[in-house]
PDB file as gemmi writes it, atoms N, CA and C in Angstrom:
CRYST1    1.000    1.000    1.000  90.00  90.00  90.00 P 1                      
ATOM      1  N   UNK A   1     -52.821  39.463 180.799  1.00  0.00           N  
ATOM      2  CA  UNK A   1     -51.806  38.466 180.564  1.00  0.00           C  
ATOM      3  C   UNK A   1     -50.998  38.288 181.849  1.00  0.00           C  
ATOM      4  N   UNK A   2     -50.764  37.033 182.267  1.00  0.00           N  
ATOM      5  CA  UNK A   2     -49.698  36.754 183.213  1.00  0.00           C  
ATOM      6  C   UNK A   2     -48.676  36.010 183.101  1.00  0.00           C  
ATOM      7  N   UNK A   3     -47.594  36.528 183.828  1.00  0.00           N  
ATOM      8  CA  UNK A   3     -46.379  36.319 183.554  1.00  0.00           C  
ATOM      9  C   UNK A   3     -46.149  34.729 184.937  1.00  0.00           C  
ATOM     10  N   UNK A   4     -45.900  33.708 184.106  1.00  0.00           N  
ATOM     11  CA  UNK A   4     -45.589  32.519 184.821  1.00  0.00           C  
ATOM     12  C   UNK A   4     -44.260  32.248 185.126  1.00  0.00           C  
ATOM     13  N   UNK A   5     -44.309  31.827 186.276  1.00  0.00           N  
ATOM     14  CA  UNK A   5     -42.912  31.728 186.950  1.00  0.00           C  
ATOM     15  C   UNK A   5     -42.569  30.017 186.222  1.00  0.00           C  
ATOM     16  N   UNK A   6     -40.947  30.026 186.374  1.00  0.00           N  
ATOM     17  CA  UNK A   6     -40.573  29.056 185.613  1.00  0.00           C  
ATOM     18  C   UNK A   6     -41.133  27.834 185.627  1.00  0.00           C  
ATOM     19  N   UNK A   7     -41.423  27.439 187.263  1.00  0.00           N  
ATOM     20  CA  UNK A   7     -41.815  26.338 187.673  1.00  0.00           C  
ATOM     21  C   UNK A   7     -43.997  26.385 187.918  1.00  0.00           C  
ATOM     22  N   UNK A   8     -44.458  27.530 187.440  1.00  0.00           N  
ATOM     23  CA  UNK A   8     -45.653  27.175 187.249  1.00  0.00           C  
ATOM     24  C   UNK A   8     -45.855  26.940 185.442  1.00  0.00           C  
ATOM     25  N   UNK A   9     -44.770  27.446 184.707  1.00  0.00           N  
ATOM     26  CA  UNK A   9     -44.885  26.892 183.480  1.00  0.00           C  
ATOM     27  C   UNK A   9     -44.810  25.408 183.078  1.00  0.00           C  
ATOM     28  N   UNK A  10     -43.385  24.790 184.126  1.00  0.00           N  
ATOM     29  CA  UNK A  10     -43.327  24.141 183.938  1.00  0.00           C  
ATOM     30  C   UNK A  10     -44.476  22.941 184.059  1.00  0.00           C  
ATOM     31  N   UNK A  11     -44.957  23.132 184.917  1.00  0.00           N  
ATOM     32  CA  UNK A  11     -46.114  22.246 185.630  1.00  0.00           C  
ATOM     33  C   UNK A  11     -47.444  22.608 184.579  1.00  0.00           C  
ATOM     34  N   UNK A  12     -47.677  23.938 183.784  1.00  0.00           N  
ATOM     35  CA  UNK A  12     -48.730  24.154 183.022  1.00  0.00           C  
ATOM     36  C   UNK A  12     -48.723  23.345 182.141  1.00  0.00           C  
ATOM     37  N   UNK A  13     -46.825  23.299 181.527  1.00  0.00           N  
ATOM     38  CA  UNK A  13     -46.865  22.070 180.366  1.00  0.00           C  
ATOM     39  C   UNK A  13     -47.183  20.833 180.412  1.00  0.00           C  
ATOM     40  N   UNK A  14     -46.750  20.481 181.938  1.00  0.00           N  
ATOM     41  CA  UNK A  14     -47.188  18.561 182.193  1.00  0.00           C  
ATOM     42  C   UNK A  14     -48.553  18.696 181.858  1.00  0.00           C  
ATOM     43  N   UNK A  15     -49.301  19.643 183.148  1.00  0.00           N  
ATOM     44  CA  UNK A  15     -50.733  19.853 182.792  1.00  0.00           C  
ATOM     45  C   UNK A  15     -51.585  19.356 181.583  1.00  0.00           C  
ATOM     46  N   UNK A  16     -51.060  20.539 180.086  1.00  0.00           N  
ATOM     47  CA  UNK A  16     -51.516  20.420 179.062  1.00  0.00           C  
ATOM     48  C   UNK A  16     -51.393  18.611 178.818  1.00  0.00           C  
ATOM     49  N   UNK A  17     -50.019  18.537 178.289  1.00  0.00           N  
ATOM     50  CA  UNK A  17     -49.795  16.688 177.980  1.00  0.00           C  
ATOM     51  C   UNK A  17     -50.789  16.230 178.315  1.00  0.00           C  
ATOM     52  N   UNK A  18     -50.983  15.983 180.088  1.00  0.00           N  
ATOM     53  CA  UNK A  18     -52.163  15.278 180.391  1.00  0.00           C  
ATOM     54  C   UNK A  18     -53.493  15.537 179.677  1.00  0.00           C  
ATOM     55  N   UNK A  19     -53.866  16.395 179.478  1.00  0.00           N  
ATOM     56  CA  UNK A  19     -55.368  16.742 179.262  1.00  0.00           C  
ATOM     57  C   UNK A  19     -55.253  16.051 177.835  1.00  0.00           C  
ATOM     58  N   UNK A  20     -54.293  16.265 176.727  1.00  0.00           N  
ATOM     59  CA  UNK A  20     -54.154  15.495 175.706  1.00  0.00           C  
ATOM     60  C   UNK A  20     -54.267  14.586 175.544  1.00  0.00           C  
ATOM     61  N   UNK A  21     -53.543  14.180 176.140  1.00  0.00           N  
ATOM     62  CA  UNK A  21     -53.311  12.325 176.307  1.00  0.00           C  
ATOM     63  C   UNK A  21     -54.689  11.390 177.104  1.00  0.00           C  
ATOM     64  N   UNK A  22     -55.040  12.399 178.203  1.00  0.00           N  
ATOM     65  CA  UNK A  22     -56.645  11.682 178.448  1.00  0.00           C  
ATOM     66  C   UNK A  22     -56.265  10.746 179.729  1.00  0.00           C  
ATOM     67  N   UNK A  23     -56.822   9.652 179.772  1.00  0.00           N  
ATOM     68  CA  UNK A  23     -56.500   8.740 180.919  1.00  0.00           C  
ATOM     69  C   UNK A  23     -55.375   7.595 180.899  1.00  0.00           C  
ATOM     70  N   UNK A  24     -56.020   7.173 182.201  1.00  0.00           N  
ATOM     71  CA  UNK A  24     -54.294   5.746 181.750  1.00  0.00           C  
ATOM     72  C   UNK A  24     -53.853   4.843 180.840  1.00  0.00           C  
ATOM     73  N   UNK A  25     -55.670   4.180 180.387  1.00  0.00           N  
ATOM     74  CA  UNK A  25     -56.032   3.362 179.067  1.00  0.00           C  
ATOM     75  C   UNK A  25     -54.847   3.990 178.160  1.00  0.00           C  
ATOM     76  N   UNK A  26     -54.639   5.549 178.175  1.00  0.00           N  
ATOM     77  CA  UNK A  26     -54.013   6.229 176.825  1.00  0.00           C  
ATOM     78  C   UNK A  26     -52.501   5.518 176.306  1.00  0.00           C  
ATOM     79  N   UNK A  27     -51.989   5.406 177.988  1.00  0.00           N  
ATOM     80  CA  UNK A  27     -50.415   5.901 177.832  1.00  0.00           C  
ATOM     81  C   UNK A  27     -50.303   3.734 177.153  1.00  0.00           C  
ATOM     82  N   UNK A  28     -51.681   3.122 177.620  1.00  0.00           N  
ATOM     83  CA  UNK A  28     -51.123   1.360 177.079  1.00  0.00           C  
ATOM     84  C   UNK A  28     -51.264   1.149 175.619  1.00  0.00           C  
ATOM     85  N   UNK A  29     -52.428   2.307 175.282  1.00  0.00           N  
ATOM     86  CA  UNK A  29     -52.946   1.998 173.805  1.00  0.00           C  
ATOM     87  C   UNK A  29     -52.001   2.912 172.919  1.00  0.00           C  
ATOM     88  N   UNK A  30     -51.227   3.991 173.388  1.00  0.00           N  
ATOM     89  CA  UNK A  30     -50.126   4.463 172.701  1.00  0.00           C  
ATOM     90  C   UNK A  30     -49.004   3.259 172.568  1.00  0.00           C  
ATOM     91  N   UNK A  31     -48.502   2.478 173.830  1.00  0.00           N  
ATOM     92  CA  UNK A  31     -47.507   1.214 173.814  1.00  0.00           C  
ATOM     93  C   UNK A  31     -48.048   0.395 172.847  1.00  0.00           C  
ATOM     94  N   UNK A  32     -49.515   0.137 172.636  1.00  0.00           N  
ATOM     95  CA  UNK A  32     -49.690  -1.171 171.866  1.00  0.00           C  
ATOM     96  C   UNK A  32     -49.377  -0.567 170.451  1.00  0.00           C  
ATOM     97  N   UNK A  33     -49.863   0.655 170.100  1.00  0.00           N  
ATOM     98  CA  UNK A  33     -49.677   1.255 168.395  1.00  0.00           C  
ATOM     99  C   UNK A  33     -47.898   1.528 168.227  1.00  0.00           C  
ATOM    100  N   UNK A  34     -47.045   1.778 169.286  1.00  0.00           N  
ATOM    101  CA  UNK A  34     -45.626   1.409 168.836  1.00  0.00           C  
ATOM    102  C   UNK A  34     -45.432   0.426 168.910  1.00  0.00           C  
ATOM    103  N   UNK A  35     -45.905  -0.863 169.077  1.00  0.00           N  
ATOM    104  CA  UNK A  35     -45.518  -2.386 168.808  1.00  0.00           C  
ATOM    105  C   UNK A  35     -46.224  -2.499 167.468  1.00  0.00           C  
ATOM    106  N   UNK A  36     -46.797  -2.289 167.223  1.00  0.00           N  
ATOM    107  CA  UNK A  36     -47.561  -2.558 165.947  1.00  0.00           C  
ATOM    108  C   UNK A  36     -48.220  -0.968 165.345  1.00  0.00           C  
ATOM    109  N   UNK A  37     -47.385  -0.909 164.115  1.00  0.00           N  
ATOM    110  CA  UNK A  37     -48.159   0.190 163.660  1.00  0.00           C  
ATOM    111  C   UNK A  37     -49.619   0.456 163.491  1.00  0.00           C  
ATOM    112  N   UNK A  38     -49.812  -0.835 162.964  1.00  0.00           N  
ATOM    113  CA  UNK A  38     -51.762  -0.443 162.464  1.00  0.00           C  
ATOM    114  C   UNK A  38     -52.576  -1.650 163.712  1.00  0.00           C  
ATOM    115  N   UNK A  39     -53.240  -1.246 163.912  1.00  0.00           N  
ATOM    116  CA  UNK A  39     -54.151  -2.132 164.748  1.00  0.00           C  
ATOM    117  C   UNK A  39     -55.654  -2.026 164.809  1.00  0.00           C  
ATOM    118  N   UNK A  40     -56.056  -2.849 164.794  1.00  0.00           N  
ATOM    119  CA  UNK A  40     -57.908  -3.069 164.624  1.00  0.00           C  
ATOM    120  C   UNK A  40     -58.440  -3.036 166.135  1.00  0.00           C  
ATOM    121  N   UNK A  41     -59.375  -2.555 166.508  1.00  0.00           N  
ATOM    122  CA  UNK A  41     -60.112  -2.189 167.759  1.00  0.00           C  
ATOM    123  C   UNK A  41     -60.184  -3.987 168.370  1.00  0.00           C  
ATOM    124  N   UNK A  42     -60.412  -4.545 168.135  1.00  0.00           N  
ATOM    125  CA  UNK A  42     -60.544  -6.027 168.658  1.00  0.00           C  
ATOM    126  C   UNK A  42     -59.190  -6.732 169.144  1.00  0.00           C  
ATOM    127  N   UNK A  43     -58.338  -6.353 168.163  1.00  0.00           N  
ATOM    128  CA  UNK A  43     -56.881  -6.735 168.523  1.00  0.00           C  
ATOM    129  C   UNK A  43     -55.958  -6.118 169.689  1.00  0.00           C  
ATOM    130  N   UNK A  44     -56.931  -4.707 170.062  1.00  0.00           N  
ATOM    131  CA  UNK A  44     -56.411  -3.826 171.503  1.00  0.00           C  
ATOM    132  C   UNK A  44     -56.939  -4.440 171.858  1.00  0.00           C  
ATOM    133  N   UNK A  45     -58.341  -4.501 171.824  1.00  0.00           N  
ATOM    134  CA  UNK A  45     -59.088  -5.251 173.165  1.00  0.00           C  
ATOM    135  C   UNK A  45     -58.417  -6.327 173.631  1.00  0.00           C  
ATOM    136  N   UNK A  46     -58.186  -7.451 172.995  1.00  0.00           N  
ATOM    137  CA  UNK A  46     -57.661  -8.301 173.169  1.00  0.00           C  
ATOM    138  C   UNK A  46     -56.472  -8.595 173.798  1.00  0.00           C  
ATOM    139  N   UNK A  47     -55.388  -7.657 173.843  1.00  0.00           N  
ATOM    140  CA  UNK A  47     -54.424  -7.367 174.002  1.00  0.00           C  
ATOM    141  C   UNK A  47     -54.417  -6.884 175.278  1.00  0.00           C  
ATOM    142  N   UNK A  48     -55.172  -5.866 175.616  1.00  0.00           N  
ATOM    143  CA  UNK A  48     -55.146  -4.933 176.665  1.00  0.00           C  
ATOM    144  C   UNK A  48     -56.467  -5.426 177.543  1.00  0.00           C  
ATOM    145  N   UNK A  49     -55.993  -6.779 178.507  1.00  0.00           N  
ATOM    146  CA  UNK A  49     -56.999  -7.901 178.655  1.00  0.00           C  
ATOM    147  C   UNK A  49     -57.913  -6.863 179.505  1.00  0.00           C  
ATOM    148  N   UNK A  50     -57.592  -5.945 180.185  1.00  0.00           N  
ATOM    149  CA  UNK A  50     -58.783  -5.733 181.438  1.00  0.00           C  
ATOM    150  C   UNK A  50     -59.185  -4.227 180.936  1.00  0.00           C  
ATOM    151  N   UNK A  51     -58.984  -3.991 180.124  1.00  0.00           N  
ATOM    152  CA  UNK A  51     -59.967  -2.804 179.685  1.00  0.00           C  
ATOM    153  C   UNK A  51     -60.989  -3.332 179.092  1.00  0.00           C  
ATOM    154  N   UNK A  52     -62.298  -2.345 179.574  1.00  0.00           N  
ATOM    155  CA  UNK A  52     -63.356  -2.848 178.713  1.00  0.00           C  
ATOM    156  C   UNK A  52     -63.897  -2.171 177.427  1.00  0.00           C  
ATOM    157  N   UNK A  53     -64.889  -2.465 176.942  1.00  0.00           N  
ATOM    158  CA  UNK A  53     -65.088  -1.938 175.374  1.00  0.00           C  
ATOM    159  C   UNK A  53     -65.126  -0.377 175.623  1.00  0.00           C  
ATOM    160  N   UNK A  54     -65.930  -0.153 176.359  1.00  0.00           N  
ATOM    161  CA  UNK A  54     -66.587   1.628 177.071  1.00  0.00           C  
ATOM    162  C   UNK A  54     -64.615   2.112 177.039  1.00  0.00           C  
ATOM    163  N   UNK A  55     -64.571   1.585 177.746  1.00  0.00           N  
ATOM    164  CA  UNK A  55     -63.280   2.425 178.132  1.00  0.00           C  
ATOM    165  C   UNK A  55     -62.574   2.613 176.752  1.00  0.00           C  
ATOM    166  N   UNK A  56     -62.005   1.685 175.775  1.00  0.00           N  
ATOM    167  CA  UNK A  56     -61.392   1.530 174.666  1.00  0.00           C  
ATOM    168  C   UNK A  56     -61.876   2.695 174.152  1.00  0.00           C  
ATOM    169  N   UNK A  57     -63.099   2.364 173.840  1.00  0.00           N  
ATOM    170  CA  UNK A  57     -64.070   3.308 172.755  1.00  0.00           C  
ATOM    171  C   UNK A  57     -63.730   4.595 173.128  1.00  0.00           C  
ATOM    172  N   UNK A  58     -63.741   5.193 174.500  1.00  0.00           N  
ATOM    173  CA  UNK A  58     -63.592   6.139 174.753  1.00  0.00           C  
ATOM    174  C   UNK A  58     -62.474   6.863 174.503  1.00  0.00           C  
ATOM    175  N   UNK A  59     -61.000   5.917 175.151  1.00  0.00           N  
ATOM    176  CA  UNK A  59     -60.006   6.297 175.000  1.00  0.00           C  
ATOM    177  C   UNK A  59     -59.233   6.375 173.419  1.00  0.00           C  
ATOM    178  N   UNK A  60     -60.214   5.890 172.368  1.00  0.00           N  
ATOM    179  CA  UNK A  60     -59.396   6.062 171.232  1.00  0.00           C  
ATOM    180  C   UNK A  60     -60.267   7.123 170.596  1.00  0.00           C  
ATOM    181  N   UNK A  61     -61.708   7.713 171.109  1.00  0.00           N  
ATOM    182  CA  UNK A  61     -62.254   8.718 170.693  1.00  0.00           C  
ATOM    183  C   UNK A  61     -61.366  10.049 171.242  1.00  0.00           C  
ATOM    184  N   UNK A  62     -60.824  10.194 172.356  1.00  0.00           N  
ATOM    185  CA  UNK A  62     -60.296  11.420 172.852  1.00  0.00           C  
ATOM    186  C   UNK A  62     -58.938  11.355 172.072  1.00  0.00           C  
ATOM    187  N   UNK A  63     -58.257  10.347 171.850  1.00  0.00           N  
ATOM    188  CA  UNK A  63     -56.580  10.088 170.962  1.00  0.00           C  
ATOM    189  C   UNK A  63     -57.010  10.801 169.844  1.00  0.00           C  
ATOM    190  N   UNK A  64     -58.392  10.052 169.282  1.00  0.00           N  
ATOM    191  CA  UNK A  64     -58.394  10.652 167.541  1.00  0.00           C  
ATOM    192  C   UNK A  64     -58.855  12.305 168.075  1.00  0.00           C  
ATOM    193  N   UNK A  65     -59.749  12.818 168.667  1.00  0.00           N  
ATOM    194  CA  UNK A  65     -60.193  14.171 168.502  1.00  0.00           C  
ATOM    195  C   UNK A  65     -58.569  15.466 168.942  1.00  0.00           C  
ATOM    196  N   UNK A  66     -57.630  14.599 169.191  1.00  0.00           N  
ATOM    197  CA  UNK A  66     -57.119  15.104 170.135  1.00  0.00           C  
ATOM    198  C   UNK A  66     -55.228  15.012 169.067  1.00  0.00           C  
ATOM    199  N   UNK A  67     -55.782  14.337 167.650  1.00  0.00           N  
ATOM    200  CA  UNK A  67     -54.836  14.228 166.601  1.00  0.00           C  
ATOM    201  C   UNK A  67     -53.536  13.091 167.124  1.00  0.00           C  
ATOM    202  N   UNK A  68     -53.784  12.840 168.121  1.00  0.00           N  
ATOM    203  CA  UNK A  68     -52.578  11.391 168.189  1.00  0.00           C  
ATOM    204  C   UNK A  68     -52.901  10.426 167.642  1.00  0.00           C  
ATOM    205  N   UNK A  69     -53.747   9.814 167.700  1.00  0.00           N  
ATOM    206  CA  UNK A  69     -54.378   8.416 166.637  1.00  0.00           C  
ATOM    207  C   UNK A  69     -55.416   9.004 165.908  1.00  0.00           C  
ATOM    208  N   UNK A  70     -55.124   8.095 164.420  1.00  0.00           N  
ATOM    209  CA  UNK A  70     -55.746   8.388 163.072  1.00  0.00           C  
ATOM    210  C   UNK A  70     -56.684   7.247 163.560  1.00  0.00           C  
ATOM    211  N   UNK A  71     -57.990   7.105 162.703  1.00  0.00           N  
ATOM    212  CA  UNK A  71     -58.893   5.811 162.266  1.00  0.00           C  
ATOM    213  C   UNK A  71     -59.133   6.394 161.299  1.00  0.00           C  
ATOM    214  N   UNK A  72     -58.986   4.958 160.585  1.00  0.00           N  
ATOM    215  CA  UNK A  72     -58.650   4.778 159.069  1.00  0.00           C  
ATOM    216  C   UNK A  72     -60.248   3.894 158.826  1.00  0.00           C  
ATOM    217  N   UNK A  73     -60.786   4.233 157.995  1.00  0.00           N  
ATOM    218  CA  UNK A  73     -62.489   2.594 158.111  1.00  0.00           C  
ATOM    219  C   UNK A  73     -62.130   2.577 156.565  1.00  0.00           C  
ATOM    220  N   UNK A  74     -61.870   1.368 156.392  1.00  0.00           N  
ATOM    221  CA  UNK A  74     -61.540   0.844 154.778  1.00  0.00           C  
ATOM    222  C   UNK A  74     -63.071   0.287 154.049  1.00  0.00           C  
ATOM    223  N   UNK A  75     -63.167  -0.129 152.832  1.00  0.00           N  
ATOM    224  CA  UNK A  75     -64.435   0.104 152.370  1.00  0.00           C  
ATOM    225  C   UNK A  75     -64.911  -1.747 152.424  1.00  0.00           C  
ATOM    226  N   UNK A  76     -64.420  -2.632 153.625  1.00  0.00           N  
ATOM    227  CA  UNK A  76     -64.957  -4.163 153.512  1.00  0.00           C  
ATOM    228  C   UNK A  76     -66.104  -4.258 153.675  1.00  0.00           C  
ATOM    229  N   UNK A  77     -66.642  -5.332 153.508  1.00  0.00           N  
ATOM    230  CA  UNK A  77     -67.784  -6.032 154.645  1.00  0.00           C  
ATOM    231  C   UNK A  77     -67.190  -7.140 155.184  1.00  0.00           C  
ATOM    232  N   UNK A  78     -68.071  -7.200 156.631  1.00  0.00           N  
ATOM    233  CA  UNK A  78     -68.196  -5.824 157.331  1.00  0.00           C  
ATOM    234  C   UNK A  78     -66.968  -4.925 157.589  1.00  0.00           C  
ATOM    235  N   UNK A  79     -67.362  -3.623 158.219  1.00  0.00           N  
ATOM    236  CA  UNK A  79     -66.065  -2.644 157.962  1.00  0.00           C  
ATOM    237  C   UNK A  79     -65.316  -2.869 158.080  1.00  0.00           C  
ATOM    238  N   UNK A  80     -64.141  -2.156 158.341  1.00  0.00           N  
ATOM    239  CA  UNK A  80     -62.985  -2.542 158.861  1.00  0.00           C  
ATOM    240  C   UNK A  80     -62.183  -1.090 159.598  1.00  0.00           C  
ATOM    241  N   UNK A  81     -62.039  -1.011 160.640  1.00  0.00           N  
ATOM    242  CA  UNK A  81     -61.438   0.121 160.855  1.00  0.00           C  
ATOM    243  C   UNK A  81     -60.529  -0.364 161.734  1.00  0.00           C  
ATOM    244  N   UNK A  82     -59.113   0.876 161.370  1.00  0.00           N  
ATOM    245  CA  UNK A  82     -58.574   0.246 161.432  1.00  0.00           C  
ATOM    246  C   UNK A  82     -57.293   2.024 162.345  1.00  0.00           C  
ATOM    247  N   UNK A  83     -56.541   1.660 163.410  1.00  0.00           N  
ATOM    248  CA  UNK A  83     -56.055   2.779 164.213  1.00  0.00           C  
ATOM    249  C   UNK A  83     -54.253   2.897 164.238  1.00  0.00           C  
ATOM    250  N   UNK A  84     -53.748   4.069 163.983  1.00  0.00           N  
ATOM    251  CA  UNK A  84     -52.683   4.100 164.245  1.00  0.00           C  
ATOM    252  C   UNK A  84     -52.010   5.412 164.351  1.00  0.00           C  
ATOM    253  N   UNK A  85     -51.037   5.691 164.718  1.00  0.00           N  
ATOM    254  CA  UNK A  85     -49.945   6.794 165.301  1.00  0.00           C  
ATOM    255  C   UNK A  85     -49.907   8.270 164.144  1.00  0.00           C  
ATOM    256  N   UNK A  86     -50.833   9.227 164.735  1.00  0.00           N  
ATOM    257  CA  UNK A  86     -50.504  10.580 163.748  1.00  0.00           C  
ATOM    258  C   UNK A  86     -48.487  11.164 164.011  1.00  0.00           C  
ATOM    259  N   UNK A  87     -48.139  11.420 163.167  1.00  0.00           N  
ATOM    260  CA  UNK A  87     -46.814  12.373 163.529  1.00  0.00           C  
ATOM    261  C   UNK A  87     -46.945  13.026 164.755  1.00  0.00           C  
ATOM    262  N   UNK A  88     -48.113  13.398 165.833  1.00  0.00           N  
ATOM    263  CA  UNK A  88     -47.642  13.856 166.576  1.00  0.00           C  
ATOM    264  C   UNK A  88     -47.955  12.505 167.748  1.00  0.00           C  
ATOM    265  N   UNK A  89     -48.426  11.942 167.331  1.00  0.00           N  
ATOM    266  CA  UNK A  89     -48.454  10.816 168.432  1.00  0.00           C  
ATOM    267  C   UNK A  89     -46.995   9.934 168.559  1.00  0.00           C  
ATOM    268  N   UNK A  90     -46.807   9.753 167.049  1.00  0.00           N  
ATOM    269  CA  UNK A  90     -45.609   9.144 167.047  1.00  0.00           C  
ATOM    270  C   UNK A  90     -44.265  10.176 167.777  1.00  0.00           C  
ATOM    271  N   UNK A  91     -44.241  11.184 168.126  1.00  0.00           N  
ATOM    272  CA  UNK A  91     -43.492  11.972 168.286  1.00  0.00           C  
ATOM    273  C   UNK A  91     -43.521  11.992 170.734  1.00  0.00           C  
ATOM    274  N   UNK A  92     -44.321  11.050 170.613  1.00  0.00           N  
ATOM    275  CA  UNK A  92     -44.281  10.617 172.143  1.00  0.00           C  
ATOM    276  C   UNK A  92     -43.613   9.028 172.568  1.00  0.00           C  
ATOM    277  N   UNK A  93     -43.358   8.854 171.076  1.00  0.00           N  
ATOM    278  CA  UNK A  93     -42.363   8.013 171.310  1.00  0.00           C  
ATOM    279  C   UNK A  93     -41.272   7.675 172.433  1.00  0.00           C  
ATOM    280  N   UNK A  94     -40.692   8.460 172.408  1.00  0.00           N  
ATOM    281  CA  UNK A  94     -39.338   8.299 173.760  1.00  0.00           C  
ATOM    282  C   UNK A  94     -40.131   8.623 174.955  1.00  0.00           C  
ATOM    283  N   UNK A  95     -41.160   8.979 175.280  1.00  0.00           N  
ATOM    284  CA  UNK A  95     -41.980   8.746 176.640  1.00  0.00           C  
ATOM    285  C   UNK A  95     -42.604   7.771 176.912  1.00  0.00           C  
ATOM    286  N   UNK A  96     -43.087   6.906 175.746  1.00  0.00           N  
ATOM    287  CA  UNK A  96     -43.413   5.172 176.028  1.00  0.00           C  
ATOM    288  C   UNK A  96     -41.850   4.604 175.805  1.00  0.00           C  
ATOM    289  N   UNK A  97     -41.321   4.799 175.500  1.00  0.00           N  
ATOM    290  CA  UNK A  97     -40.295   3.912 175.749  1.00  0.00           C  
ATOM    291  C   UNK A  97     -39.475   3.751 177.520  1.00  0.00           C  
ATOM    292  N   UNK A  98     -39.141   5.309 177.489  1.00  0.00           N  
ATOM    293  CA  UNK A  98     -38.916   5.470 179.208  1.00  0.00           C  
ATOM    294  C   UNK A  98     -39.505   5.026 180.111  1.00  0.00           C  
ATOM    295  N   UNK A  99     -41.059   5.301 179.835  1.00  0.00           N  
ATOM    296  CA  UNK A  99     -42.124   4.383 180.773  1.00  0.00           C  
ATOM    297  C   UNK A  99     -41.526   3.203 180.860  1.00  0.00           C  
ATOM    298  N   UNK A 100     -41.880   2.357 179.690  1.00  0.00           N  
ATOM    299  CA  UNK A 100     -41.608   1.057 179.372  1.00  0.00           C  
ATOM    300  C   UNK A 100     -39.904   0.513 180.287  1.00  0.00           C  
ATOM    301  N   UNK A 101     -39.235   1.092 179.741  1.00  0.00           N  
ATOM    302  CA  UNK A 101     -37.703   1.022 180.770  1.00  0.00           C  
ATOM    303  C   UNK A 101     -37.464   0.857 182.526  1.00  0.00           C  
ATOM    304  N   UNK A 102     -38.691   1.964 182.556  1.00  0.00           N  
ATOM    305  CA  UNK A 102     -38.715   2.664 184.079  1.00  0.00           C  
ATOM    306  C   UNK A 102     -39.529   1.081 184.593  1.00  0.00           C  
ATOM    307  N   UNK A 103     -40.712   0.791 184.156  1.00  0.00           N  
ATOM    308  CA  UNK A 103     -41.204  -0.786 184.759  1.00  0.00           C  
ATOM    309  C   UNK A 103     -40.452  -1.685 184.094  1.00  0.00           C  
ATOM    310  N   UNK A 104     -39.752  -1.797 183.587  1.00  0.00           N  
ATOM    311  CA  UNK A 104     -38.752  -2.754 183.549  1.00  0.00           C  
ATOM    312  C   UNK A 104     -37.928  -2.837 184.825  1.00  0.00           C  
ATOM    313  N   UNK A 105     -37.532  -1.471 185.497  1.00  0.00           N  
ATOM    314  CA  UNK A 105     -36.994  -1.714 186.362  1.00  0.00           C  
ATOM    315  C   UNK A 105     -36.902  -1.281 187.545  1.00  0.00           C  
ATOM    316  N   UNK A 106     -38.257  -0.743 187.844  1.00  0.00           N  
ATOM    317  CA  UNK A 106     -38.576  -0.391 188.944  1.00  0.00           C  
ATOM    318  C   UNK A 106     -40.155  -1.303 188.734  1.00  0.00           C  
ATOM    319  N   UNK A 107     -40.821  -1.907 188.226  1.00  0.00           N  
ATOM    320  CA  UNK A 107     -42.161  -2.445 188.140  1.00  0.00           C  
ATOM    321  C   UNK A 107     -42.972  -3.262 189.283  1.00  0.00           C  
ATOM    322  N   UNK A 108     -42.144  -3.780 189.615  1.00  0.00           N  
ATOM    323  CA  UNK A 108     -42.098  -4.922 190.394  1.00  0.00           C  
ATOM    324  C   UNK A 108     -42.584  -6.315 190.604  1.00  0.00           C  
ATOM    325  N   UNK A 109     -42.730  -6.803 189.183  1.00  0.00           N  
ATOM    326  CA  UNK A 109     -43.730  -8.036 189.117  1.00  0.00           C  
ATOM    327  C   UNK A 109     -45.148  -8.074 188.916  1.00  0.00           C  
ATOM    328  N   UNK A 110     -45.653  -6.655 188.965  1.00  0.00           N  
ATOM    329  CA  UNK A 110     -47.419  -6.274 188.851  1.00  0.00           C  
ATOM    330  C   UNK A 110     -47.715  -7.245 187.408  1.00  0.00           C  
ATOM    331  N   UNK A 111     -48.661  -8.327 188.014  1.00  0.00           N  
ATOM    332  CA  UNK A 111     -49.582  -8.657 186.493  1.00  0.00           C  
ATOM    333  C   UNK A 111     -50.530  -8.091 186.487  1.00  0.00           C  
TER     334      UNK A 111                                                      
END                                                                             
């Protein structure tokens, strides 16, 4: 067992987050599920114009294995599945919001 100094803990914890959270796709498709609780895979896409399907797919497979986003597949034709915020996803709340704040005002016009 080793004993971590304050500031390699600290940095172990960012660490972890990251590995959770996955890539950048993560931190937009977490923003789009606090604008809208439930959302359908087509309606991110759509939304989140320059990601592509691969990437989506991917990034909401590591969210769900990883307990931040639920998929829900309801019994239509054709299916319907359908994605949104577990309690602990929702609980990263005030870190999309800060983001969100921080390019508000430091952003600089990036489309």
């Amino acid at each position: 067992m080793s004993i971590k100094t304050e500031e390699e803990q600290c940095l172990y914890n960012i660490q972890q987050a990251i590995e959770v959270l996955g890539g950048k796709w993560s931190f937009l498709v977490l923003g789009q599920l606090f604008c809208h609780d439930v959302q359908r895979f087509n309606q991110m896409r759509r939304t989140l114009k320059h990601i592509s399907t691969k990437s989506l797919t991917d990034t909401l497979r590591h969210l769900e294995q990883n307990e931040i986003v639920k998929r829900t597949v309801l019994p239509t034709v054709p299916v319907t599945v359908e994605y949104s915020l577990t309690e602990k996803g929702k609980d990263f709340k005030t870190v999309i919001s800060e983001m969100r704040s921080w390019g508000e005002k430091w952003g600089g016009g990036i489309e």
